[in-house]
C-alpha positions in Angstrom: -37.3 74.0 78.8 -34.8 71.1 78.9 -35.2 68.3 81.9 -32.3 68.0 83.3 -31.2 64.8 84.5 -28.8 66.1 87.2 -30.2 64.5 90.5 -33.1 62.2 89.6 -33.3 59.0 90.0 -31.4 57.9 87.0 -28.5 59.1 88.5 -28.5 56.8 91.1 -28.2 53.9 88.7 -25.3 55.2 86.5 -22.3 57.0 86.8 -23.0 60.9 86.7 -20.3 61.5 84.1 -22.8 59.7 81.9 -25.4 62.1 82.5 -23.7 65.5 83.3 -26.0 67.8 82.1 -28.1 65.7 79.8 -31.2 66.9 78.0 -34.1 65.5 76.1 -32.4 67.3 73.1 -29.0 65.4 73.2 -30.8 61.9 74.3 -33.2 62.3 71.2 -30.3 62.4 68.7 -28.7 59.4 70.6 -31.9 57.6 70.0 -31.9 58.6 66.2 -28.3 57.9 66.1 -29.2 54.0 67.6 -31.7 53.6 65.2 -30.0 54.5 62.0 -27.1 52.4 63.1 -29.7 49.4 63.5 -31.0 49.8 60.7 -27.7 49.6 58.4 -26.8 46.8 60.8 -30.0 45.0 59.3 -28.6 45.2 55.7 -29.7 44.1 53.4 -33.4 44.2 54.2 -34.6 43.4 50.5 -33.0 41.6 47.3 -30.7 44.1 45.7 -30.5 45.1 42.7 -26.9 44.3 40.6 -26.6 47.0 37.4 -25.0 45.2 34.7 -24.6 47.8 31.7 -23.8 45.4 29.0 -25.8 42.3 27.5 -25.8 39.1 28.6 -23.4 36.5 27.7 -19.9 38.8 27.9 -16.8 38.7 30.0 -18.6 41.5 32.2 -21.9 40.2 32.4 -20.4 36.7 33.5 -18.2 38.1 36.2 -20.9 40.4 37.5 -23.1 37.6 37.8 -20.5 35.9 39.8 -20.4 38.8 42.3 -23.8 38.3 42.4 -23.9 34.9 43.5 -21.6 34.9 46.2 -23.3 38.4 48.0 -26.7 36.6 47.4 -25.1 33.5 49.3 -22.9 35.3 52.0 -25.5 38.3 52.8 -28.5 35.8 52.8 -30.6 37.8 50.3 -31.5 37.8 46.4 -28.8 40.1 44.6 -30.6 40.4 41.5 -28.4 40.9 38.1 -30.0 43.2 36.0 -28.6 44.1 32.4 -28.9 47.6 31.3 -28.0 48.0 28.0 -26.7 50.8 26.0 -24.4 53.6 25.2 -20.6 51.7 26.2 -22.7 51.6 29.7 -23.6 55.1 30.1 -27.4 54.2 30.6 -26.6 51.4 33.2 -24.2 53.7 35.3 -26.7 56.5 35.4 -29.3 54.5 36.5 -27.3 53.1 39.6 -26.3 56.8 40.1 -29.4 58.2 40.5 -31.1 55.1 42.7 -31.4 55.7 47.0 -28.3 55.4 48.6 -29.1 52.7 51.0 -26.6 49.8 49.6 -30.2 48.1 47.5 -29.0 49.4 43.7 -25.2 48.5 42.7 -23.2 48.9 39.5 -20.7 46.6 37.7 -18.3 49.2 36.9 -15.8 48.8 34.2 -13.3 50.9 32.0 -16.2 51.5 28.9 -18.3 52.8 31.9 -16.2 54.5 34.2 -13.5 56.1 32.4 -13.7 56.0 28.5 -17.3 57.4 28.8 -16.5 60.2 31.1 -13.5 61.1 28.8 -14.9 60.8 25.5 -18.6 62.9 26.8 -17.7 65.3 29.0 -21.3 66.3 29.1 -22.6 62.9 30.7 -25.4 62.4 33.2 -22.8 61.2 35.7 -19.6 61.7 37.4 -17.8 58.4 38.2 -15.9 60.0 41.0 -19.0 62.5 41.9 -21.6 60.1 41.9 -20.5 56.5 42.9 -19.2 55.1 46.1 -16.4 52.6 44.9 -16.8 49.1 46.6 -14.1 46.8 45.3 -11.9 46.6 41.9 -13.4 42.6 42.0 -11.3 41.4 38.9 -8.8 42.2 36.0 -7.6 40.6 32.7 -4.6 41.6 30.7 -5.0 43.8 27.4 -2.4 42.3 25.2 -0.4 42.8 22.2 -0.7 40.3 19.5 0.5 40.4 16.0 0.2 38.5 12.9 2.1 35.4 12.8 4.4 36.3 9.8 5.4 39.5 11.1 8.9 39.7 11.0 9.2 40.7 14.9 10.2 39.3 18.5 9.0 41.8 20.9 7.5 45.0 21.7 10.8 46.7 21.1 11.0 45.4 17.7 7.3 46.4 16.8 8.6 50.0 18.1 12.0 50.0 15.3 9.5 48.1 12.4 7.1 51.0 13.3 9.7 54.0 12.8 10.8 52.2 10.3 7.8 52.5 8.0 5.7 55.2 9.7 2.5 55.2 8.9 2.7 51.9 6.5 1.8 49.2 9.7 -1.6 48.6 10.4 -3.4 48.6 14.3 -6.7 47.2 14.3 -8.6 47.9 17.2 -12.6 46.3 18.3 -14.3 49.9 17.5 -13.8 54.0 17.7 -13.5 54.9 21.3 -13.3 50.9 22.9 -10.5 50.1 25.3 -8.8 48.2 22.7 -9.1 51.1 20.2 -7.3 53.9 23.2 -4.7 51.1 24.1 -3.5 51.1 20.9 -3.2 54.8 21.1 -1.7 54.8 24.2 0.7 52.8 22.8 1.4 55.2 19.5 1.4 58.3 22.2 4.2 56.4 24.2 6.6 54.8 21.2 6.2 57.9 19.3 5.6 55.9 16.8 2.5 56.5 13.6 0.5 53.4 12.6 -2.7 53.5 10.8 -5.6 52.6 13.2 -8.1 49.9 11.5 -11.5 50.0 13.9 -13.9 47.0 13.8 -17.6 46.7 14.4 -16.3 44.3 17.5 -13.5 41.9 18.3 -14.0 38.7 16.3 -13.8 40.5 12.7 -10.3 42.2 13.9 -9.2 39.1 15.0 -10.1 37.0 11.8 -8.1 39.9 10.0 -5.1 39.2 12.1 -5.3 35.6 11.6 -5.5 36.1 8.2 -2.3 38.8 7.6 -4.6 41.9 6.9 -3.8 44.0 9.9 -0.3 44.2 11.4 -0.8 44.3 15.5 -3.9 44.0 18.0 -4.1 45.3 21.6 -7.1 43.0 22.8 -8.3 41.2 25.7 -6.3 38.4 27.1 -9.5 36.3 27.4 -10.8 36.6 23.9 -7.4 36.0 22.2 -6.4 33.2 24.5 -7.8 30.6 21.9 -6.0 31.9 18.5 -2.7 32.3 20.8 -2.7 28.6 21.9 -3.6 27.5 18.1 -0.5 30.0 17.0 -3.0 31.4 14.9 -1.0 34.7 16.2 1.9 35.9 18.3 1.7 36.8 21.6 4.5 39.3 22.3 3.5 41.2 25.8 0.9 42.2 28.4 -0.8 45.1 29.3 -0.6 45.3 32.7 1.7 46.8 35.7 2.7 43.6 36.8 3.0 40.0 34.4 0.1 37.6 34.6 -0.2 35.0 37.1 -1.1 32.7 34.5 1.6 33.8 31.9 4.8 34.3 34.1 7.0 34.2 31.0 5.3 36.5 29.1 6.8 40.2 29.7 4.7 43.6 30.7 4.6 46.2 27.5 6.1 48.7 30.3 9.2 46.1 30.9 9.2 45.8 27.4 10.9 49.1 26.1 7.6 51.5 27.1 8.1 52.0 31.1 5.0 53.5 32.6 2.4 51.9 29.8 -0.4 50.0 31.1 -3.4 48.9 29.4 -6.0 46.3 31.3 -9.4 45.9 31.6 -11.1 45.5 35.2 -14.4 45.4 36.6 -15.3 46.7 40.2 -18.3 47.2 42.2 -20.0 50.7 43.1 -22.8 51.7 45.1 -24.6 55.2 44.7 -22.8 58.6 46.0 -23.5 58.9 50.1 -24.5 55.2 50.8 -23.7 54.8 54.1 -19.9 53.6 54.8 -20.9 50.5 57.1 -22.7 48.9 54.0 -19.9 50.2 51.3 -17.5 48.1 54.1 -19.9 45.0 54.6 -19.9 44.4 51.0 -16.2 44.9 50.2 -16.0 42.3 53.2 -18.3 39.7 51.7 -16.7 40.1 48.2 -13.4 40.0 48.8 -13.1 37.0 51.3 -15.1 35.1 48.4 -13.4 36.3 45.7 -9.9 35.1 47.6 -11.0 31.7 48.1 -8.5 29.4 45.8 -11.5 27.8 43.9 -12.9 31.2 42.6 -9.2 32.1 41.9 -9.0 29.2 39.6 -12.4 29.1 38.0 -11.7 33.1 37.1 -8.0 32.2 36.1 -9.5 29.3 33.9 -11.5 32.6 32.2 -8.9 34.3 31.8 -9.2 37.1 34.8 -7.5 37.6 38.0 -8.9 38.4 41.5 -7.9 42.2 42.9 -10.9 42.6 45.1 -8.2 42.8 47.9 -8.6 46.0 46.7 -10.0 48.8 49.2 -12.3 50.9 48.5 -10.1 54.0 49.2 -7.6 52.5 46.5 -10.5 51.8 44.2 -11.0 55.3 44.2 -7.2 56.5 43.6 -7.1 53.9 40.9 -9.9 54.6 39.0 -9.0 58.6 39.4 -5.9 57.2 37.7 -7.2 55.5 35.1 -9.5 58.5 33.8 -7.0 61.2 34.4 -4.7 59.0 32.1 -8.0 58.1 29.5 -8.5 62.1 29.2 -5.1 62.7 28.2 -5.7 60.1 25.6 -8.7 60.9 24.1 -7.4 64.7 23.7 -4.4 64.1 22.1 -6.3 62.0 19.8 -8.6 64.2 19.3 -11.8 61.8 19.8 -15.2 63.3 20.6 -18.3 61.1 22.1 -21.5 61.5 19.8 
């Protein structure tokens, strides 16, 4: 039977509408409650584990070791990058999905992992909006369009009229089958209504030494890896990929203001924590990186790499972004007609 705490002496030391009918049962849960709340208060409690599904070196190993720093120096623990190679990130990503939910296993996220994945293998071992607790969107760079110096063009609307003008005869080299490059560029056909022949590369630097040297026509790429051949004029930068221009190319238009309204084609990386973690550490983390991530030096040092901080970003409108993004990589890879092996 219950003890009820009506008229004994605990009564007399609080107010009774605190203990109006109050029973073991309901000051057990409170007591369960209290602990679990201490015990996310305590995070982290051990160094954490920070998934990085591609090798080391590259623009998203570099940036997810910055994350890494700055939880590891704000948080007061070890966060602990560990690359997890394979499969455009697949393997990395369904590690972190499958690890406890208690905020001690994260994922660097990007578009390879978290949308062109799910689009192109529809039977993978995760679900990036099933499985994942979006964090932050930490950082994005610009994919841009870059043609060969020679090419008798001034803009993206011009690259449209050359392309109806000789369908099929211009070439659009891409850094592989199925890469964000690769679906940018098709995005792009999809939009202009325009056919171009599609030359993949095993990677970025052979289709970029192709444009430099006249063989291909146009390249969608990362802002960060052309930066170089643009400054050198080795080739022509005509737009950017993004919603908005870039904060460190204010002159240069969007593709979308360009003649294609509604295109957008960028790369980002954002943090993720396994389905069900509990939402006080999803918020202490979006806290810690985001009031780093704002601070003007970091702005800089990722603006001198060629990035730009969004981890302003919510984690709600992580999740409507990213729901975004692979809605729109779907249609993509369907009307293409691409299938993941």
């Amino acid at each position: 039977m219950p003890i009820l705490l009506d008229d004994c002496a605990v009564m007399k030391t609080f107010p009774k509408y605190l203990f109006c009918k109050v029973n073991f049962c309901t000051l057990s849960a409170c007591l369960t409650l209290l602990t679990c709340t201490l015990a996310h208060a305590a995070y982290p409690e051990r160094p954490v584990r920070v998934i990085i599904p591609f090798p080391p070196g590259g623009g998203t190993d570099l940036v997810g070791r910055i994350i890494a720093g700055v939880l590891t120096e704000r948080l007061g623990v070890p966060f602990v990058s560990d690359n997890r190679v394979g499969a455009g990130g697949a393997i990395g990503a369904e590690i972190a999905a499958k690890a406890a939910p208690d905020g001690h296993t994260l994922l660097v996220g990007t578009p390879g992992s978290m949308t062109i994945n799910p689009a192109l293998m529809p039977n993978l071992a995760y679900d990036p909006l099933r499985d994942f607790e979006p964090v932050t969107r930490a950082t994005t760079s610009h994919m841009v369009m870059v043609v060969r110096k020679d090419l008798p063009v001034k803009s993206v609307k011009d690259v449209i009229a050359l392309a109806k003008a000789k369908a099929g005869a211009m070439n659009i080299g891409s850094s592989g089958v199925g890469s964000t490059s690769h679906l940018g560029g098709e995005l792009f056909k999809i939009m202009a209504g325009v056919q171009m022949t599609n030359v993949p590369y095993k990677g970025t630097a052979p289709a970029v030494v192709d444009l430099v040297g006249g063989r291909i026509d146009v390249l969608i790429e990362n802002l960060p890896v052309l930066s170089p051949f643009i400054k050198r004029g080795d080739i022509r930068l005509l737009a950017v990929g993004g919603p908005a221009r870039a904060r460190s190319l204010p002159e240069v238009p969007t593709i979308a203001e360009s003649g294609l309204p509604g295109y957008e084609s960028t790369t980002w990386l954002g943090l993720f924590a396994p389905a069900k973690t509990p939402r006080a550490i999803v918020t202490q983390l979006h806290a810690a990186v985001a009031s780093a991530m704002r601070a003007p030096a970091m702005t800089e040092k990722l603006a001198s790499m060629g990035y730009e901080s969004t981890a302003d970003d919510t984690p709600e409108q992580l999740r409507v972004y990213l729901t975004a993004r692979l809605n729109e990589m779907k249609g993509v890879v369907k009307a293409v007609g691409l299938k993941g092996q």
